[in-house]
C-alpha positions, 0 to 999 in steps of 0.5 A: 369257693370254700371257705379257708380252713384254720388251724388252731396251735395251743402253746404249752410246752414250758417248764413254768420256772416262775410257778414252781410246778407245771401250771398247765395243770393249775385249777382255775374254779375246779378245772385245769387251765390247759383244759379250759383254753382248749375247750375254749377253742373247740367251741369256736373251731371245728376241727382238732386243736393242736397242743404243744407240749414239752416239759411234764407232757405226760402228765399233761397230756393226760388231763387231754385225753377226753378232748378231741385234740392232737398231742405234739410233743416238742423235744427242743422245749427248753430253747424257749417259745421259738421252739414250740412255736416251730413244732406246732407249725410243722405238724399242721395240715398243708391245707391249712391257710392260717393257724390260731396260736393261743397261750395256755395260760391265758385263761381269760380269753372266752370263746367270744373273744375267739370268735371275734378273732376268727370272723375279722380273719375270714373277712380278710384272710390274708391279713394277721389278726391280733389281739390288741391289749396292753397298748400293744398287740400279741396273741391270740393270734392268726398268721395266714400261710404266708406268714409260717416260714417267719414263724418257722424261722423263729430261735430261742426265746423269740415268739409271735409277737416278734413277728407282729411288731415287724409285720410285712403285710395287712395287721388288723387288731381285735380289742381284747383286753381279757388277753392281758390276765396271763398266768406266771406265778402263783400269785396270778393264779390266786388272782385269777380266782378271785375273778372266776366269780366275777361277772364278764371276767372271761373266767367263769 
């Protein structure tokens, strides 16, 4: 029997209102923050990784181009994270039993992080793996085939973890507080960098 195949989905089709420019292209120690989440799953996974872009997609799509990635280019972005989610689910291969959603501006999750994720998913397949943080649970996360008609429905601002606080079927939690440091406005990004130094902060 082989082994279930995952599909990763990056998430980064927003305008980033509150950052004041497109945030996907911000430096985090010398390297945009898009890029470094990608290559973070690169390293876990190995198949190509699916972006979502939207707002600013050319100029972000650009900073990619040397990444073995698949650009999907969502037209309705301004609905909200419902939307991207929608685009990077639809343009998934059928044979993919699961999909890894990742956020880009969650720039402290590592490989390692990753990794733990996708090894309790294999151990348990139909199962949605989450990342607990926060006193709660919220991506990085993988939801099994069964569960993208729920992603597929999703409108407006409502996102994945809509769906996890009301899952219908086994929610298994990996510990992951690295996923807690998001990126919003430039205020996080300057924290951010402060940590890149920092030893176990994920942003090295």
């Amino acid at each position: 029997m082989s082994a279930p195949t995952l599909g990763v989905v990056v998430l980064a089709a927003g305008a980033s209102t509150r950052f004041g420019s497109a945030k996907q292209l911000a430096t985090i120690a010398g390297v945009p923050m898009l890029q470094r989440v990608v290559e973070r799953a690169l390293a876990v996974v190995d198949q190509p990784v699916s972006v979502v872009l939207g707002a600013h997609a050319q100029a972000i799509a650009a900073t990619l181009s040397h990444l073995p990635v698949s650009i999907v280019t969502c037209q309705d972005w301004s609905e909200g994270m419902a939307a991207s989610l929608r685009a990077g689910i639809g343009q998934l291969p059928g044979h993919c039993d699961a999909a890894l959603l990742l956020l880009a501006d969650q720039v402290a999750v590592t490989s390692a992080d990753l990794r733990r994720l996708v090894e309790t998913w294999r151990g348990n397949p139909l199962a949605v793996v989450a990342a607990q943080y926060n006193e709660g649970c919220g991506v990085p996360a993988i939801f099994p085939r069964q569960q993208f008609p729920q992603l597929l429905a999703l409108r407006g601002a409502y996102g994945a973890r809509s769906i996890l606080r009301q899952c219908t079927v086994t929610l298994l939690t990996v510990p992951m507080p690295n996923a807690a440091l998001d990126i919003d406005t430039p205020a996080d990004l300057e924290r951010a960098n402060r940590l890149s130094g920092s030893c176990g902060s994920g942003l090295a």
